[in-house]
C-alpha positions in Angstrom: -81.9 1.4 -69.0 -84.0 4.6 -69.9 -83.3 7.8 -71.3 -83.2 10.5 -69.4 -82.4 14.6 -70.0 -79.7 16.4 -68.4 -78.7 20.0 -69.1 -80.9 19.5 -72.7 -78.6 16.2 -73.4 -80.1 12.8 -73.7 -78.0 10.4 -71.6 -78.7 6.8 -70.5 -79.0 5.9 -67.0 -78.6 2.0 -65.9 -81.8 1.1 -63.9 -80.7 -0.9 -60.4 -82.0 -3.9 -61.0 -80.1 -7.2 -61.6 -79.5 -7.1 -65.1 -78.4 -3.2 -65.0 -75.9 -3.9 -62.5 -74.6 -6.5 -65.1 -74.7 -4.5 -68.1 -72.3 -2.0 -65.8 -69.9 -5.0 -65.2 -69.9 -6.7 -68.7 -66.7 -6.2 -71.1 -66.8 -6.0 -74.6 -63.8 -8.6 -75.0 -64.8 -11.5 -76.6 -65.0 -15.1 -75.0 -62.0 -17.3 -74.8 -61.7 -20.6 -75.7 -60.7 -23.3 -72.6 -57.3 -23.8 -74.4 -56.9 -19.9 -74.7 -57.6 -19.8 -70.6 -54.8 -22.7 -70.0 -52.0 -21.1 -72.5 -52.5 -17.4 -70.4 -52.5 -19.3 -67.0 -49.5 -21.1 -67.9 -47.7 -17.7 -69.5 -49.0 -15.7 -66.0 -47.6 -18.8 -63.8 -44.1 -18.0 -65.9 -44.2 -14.3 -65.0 -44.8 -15.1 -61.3 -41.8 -17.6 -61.8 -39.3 -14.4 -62.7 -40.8 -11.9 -60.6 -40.2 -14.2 -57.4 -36.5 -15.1 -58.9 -35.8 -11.8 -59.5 -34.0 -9.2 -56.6 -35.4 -6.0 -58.7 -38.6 -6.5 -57.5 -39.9 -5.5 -54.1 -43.0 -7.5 -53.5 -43.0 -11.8 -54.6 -46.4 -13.5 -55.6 -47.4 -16.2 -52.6 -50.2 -17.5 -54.2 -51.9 -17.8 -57.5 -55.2 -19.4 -57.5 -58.4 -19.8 -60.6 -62.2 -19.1 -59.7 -65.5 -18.5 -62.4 -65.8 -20.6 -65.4 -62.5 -22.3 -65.3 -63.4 -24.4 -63.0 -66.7 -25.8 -64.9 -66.5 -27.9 -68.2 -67.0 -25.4 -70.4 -65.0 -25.1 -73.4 -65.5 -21.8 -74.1 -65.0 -19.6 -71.2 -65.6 -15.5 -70.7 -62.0 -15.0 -69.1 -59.8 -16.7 -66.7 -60.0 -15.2 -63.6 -57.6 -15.4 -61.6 -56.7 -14.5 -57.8 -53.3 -13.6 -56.7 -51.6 -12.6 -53.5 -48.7 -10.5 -53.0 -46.0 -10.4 -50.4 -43.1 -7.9 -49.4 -39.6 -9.5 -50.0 -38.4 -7.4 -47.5 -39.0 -5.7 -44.7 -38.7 -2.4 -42.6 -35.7 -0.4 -43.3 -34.9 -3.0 -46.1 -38.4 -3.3 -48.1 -38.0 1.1 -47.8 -34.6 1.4 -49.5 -35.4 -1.1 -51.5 -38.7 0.8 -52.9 -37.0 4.3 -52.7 -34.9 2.7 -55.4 -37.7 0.5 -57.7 -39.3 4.7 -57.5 -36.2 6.8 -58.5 -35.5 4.4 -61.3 -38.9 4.3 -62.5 -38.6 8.4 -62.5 -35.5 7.9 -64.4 -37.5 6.0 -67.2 -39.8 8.5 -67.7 -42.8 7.6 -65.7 -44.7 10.1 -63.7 -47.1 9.7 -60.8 -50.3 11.3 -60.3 -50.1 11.9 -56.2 -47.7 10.4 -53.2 -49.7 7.7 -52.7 -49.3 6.1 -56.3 -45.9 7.0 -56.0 -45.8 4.8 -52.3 -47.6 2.1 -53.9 -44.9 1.6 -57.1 -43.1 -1.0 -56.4 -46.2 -3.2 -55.8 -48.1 -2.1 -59.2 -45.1 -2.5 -61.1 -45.0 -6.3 -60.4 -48.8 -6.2 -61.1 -48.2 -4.7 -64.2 -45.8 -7.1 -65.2 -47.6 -9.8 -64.7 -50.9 -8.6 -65.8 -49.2 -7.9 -69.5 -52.3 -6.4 -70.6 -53.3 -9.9 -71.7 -57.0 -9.9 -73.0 -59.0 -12.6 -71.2 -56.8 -12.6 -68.1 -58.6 -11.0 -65.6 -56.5 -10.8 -62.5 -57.8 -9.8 -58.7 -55.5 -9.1 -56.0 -56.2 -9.8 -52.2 -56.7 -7.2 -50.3 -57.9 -4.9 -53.0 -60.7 -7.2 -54.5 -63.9 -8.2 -52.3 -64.8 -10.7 -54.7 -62.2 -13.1 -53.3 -63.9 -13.2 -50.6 -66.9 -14.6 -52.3 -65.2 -17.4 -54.4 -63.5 -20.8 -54.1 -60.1 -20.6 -55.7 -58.6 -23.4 -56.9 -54.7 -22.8 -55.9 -52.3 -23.2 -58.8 -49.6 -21.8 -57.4 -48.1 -21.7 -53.8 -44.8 -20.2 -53.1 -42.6 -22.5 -51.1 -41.3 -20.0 -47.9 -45.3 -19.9 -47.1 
């Protein structure tokens, strides 16, 4: 990093090298210990257990799988990352009835949207959200919206049966 001035403020500008592009990427959560990592991927596997029973939700979770430092020895780990993929329950004319009602009664509860397209995308972020739980240490990555899984090996977990 170095120091740079900008409009007579001092500010702090990440160099591109290696190690700034880390520093831009680390989180200040603490590590987790290996037992930590196994209690929040059993907790997330419950989550994706109700979402797929449930018929409130729109989308069902097809497959859960583990990549990083999970799948080394290590007992203490920086988070368990995990990679999960997402499916519509329904759809065509069903999966769009069925989201026109997940939005209208999240607008009932209160919550606002900043544009159309959050709005669209509700019913999918709402199972996200409930399976995410704001857990510290769970770091989730959805396909289709994260490159990294791409890049990584996951370890499957969990596989839905109807795929």
């Amino acid at each position: 990093m170095k120091n740079q001035k900008f409009r007579d403020k001092n500010f702090w500008v990440v160099q591109e090298t290696e190690k700034g592009r880390h520093l831009g990427v680390t989180r200040a959560n603490p590590p987790i210990s290996r037992a930590k990592a196994e209690l929040l991927l059993h907790e997330l596997l419950e989550r994706v257990k109700e979402v797929n029973r449930s018929k409130e939700y729109v989308y069902k979770v097809i497959k859960v799988g583990v990549f990083g430092s999970y799948l080394t020895n290590a007992s203490v780990l920086g988070d368990l990352d995990v990679g999960i993929t997402l499916e519509r329950k329904a759809m065509g004319n069903a999966y769009m009835e069925l989201s026109k009602k997940r939005i209208a009664i999240a607008f009932k509860k209160g919550r606002r949207f900043g544009n159309y397209i959050e709005e669209l995308d509700w019913p999918r972020r709402e199972v996200l959200m409930h399976l995410s739980t704001r857990k510290k240490g769970l770091s989730m990555h959805i396909e289709g919206d994260d490159e990294i899984l791409k890049r990584v090996d996951l370890k499957i977990v969990y596989q839905s049966e109807a795929s």
